[in-house]
N, C-alpha and C positions, 0 to 999 in steps of 0.2 A: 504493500500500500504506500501512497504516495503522500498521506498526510503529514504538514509539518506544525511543532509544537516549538513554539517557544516562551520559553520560560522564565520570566524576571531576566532576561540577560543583559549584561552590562560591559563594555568595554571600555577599561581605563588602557590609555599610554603612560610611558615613563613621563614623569612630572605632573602627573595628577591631571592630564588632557582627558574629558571624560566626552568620549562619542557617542555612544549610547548605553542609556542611562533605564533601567527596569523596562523595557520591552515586553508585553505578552502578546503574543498572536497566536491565532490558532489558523492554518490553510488548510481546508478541506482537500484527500483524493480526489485530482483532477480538477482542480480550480486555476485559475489564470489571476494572481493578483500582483499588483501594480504598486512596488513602494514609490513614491513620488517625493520630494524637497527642495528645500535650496544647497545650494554648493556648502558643505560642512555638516547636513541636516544629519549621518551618521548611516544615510540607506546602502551605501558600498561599503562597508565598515561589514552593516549587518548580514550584506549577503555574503561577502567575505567569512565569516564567522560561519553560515551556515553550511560552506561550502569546505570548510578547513583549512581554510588560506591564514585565518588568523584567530590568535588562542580566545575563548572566553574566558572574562576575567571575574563575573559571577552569572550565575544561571545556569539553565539547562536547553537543549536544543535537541528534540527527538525527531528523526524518520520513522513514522510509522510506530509501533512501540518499543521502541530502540533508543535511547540514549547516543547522541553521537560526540559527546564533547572530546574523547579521546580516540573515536575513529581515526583513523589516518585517510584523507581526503581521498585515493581510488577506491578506497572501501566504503563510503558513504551512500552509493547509490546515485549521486548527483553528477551532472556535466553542466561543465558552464561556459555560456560563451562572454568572452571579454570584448570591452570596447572598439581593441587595436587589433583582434580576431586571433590574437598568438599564433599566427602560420608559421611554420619550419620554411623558411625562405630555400632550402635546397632539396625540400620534399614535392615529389607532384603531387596534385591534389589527391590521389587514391593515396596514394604512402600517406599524406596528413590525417585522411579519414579511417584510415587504418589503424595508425600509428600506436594510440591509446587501448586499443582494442589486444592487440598485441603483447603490449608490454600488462593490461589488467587482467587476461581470459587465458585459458589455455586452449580456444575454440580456434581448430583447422583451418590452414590457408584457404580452402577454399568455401570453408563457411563464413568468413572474413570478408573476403574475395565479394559473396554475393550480399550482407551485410551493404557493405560499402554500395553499391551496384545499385542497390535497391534506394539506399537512401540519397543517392547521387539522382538519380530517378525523381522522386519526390522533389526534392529541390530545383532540378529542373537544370543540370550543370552535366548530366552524361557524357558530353562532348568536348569537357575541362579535366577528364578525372587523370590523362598523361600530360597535362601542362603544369609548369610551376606560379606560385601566388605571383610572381615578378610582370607574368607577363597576364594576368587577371584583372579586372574591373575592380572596382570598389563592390561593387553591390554584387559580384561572384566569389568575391574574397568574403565577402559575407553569408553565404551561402554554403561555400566549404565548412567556416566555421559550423554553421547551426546543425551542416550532415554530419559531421565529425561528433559532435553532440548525441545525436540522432543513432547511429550505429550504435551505440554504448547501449541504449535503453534504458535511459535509466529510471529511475523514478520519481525523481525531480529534476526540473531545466533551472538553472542559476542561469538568468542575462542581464548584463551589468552595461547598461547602454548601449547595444549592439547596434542600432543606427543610428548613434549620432555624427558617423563618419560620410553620411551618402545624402547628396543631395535631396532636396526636398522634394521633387519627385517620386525619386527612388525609395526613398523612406515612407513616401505615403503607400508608395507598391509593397516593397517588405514587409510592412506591419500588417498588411490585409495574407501575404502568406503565410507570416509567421503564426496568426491567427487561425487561416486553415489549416496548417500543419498540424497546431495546436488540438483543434478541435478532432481533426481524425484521428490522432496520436491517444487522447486523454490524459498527458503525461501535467500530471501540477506543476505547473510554472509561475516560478519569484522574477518578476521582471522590474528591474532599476530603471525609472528615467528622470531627465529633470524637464523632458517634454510634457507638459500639462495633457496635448491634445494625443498624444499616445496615448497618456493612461486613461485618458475619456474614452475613446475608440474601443481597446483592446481588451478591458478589464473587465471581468465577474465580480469585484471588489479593488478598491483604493486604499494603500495606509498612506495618509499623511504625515513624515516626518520634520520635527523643528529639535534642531539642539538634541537631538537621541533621542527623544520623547516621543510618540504616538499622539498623535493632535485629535486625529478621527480614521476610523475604519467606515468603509460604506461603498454601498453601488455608484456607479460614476453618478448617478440622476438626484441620489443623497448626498453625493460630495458636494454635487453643484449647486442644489436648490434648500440644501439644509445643510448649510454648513455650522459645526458645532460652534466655533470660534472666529473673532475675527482676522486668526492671521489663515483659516483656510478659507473663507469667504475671500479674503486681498489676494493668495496668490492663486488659487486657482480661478479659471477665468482671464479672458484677452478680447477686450481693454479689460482692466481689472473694478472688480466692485467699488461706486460711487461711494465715500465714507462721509456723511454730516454728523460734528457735533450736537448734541441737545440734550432738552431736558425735558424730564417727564412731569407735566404742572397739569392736573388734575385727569383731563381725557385726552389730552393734547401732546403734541412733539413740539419744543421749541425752539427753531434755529436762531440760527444768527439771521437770517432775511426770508424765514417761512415758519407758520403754523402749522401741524398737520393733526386731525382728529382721528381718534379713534373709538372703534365700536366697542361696544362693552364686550365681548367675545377677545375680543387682542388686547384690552385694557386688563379684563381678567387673567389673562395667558401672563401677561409682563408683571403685575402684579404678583405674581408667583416666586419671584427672584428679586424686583427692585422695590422700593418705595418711592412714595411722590416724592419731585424735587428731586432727584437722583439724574447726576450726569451719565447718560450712554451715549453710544454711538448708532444713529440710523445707517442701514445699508442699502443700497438700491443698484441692481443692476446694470448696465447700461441701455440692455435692448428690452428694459424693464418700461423705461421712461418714454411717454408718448407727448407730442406735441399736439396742442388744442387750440381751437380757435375763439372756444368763448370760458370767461372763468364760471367756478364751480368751487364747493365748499374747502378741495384740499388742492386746487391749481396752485403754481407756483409760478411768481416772476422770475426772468431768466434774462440773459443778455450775450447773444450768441456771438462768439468772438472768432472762431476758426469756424470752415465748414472743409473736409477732407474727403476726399472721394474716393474710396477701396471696391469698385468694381460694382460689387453688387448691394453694396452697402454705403453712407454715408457717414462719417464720423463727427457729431458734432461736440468743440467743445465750448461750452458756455460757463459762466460765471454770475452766483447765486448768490449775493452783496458780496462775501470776502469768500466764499468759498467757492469750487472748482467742480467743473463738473461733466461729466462725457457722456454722450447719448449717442447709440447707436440706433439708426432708424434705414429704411429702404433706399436703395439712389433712387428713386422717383421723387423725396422728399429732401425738396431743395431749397429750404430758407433760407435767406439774403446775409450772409453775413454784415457786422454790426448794428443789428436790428433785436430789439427787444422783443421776447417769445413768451408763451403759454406753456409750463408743462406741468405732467399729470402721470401718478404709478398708482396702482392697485395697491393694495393695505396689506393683501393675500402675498408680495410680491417684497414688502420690505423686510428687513433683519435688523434685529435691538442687540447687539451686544455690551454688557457692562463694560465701561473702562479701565477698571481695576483689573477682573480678570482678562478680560475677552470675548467670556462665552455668549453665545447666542441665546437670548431669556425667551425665544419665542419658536425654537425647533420642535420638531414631535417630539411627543414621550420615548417610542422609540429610539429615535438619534441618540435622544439623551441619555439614552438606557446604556446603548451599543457604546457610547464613548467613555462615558464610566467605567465599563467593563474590560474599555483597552486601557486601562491605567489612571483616568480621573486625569486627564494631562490638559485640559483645556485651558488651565491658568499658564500652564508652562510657555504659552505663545506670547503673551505680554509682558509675564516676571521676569 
């Protein structure tokens, strides 16, 4: 079985550099999840660790009901593919896909032989496997790697940014293979990016990592639209989440240059976590925000300062007395830059985070349940 557990794991370096800091996850047989962070957030640290590349310094980390913290890494079950695709530069591609298999198995050349064959098939590179990496694309250098992977069988796939070497193109075609491969394989896969729209795409689940910490676990459509905290609400998402200062004075949001009311149903919700008079942070999306032509009880005045054109979409950004603000709307909808606007979001569509901690006072019970359960880390994005 392909289930991974891990357990309170923690990884200190020499001089007390702590990467990741009490971890729990649990990945289901045959799951596809997605760590995601910023540069330092500790998710190649952790796939490292899971992989054997580097020691645990507390916890425990099981394959299946196995304990692996003392495995020695070809014993683990696991192949992983790396960034820079570790090719034997004086291997043809069948010796590189081979290679591992050789020195791990004591299975015959020629069950080896069709091993390889098969999975060089799949990948779609048959007519690469007597060439060396030197004279190979990017995106077939990436393809040996994931066969060579592949052949092992193993029972988990470790991929620690495996496209972020190939053009944008190319990445958007690999991640839709490496997704079908995925799927007809069933093998559970740990995938690292610090691609936002990978781990939307690709994933059955998202960990959000900040500072070694666990921020939120959830389906890409939970990470998006419920995010527990506000540092996953800021980085996930492109443009990123609109942030307004305010305060909560009786039914009402109070900005610096807007009002905004609310029903007793969201007044009740927030009320749960803050009290009146309490500074939070409103959040609003960008292709949350609609522009109107006549006011209404929560319109907001605006004054549109750029208007940016990205193809199929229009970027505006405007400015809300001292605060900032990005709307993304249809290119059909083309207001006049420096001209004063109307705008308007649904109630269903904002997010209250405290300032103190971060967390989000107005997500499902659910989310709240799920993020608890990965460690209670919601404060850790602000502290």
């Amino acid at each position: 079985m392909g289930r991974v557990s891990i357990n309170n794991v923690t990884k200190t370096y020499d001089g007390g550099i702590l990467a990741v800091d009490g971890v729990d996850l649990d990945i289901r047989d045959g799951e596809f999840v997605t760590i995601v962070g910023p540069s330092g957030s500790g998710k190649s640290t952790l796939l490292r660790m899971i992989a054997g590349l580097e020691d645990i310094s507390d916890g425990t980390i099981e394959i299946g009901d196995t304990v692996i913290n003392d495995v020695q890494p070809q014993d683990r079950g696991v192949a992983m593919v790396f960034q820079n695709y570790a090719l034997y530069p004086h291997m043809t591609t069948r010796k590189n896909m081979s290679y591992g298999l050789k020195l791990t198995t004591d299975l015959p050349d020629d069950e080896i032989r069709q091993k390889v064959e098969e999975a060089a098939e799949m990948m779609g590179i048959e007519e690469q496997l007597d060439k060396k990496p030197g004279s190979l694309s990017g995106g077939q250098q990436q393809r040996v790697a994931t066969g060579r992977a592949i052949v092992r069988d193993p029972e988990v796939f470790l991929m620690d940014e495996p496209l972020s070497n190939l053009d944008a193109k190319l990445r958007v075609h690999m991640r839709t293979e490496l997704q079908r491969i995925q799927e007809e394989l069933g093998t559970t896969t740990i995938y690292v990016t610090h691609d936002q729209e990978e781990a939307m795409t690709m994933s059955d689940r998202i960990v959000v990592l900040n500072h070694g910490t666990i921020q939120q676990i959830g389906t890409p459509d939970q990470i998006y639209n419920e995010p527990a905290n506000q540092f996953v609400a800021d980085f996930i998402g492109s443009p990123s989440m609109n942030m307004f200062p305010v305060r909560l004075e009786g039914n009402k949001l109070v900005g610096g240059a807007f009002e905004y009311r609310l029903s007793d149903a969201r007044l009740e919700q927030a009320h749960q976590y803050v009290d009146d008079g309490e500074e939070l942070t409103l959040g609003i999306r960008p292709e949350n925000i609609r522009l109107v032509d006549e006011p209404s009880e929560n319109t907001i005045e605006a004054h549109l300062d750029v208007r940016e054109p990205v193809g199929s979409d229009n970027y505006l950004y405007l400015t809300l007395g001292a605060d900032e603000c990005r709307v993304r709307v249809p290119g059909s909808v083309k207001p006049e830059e420096g001209t004063d606007v109307l705008v308007e979001f649904a109630e269903s569509d904002i997010h209250l985070f405290r300032q103190d901690t971060g967390k989000n006072v107005l997500v499902s019970e659910q989310v709240a349940a799920e993020t608890s359960a990965s460690g209670d880390s919601v404060a850790a994005a602000e502290n």
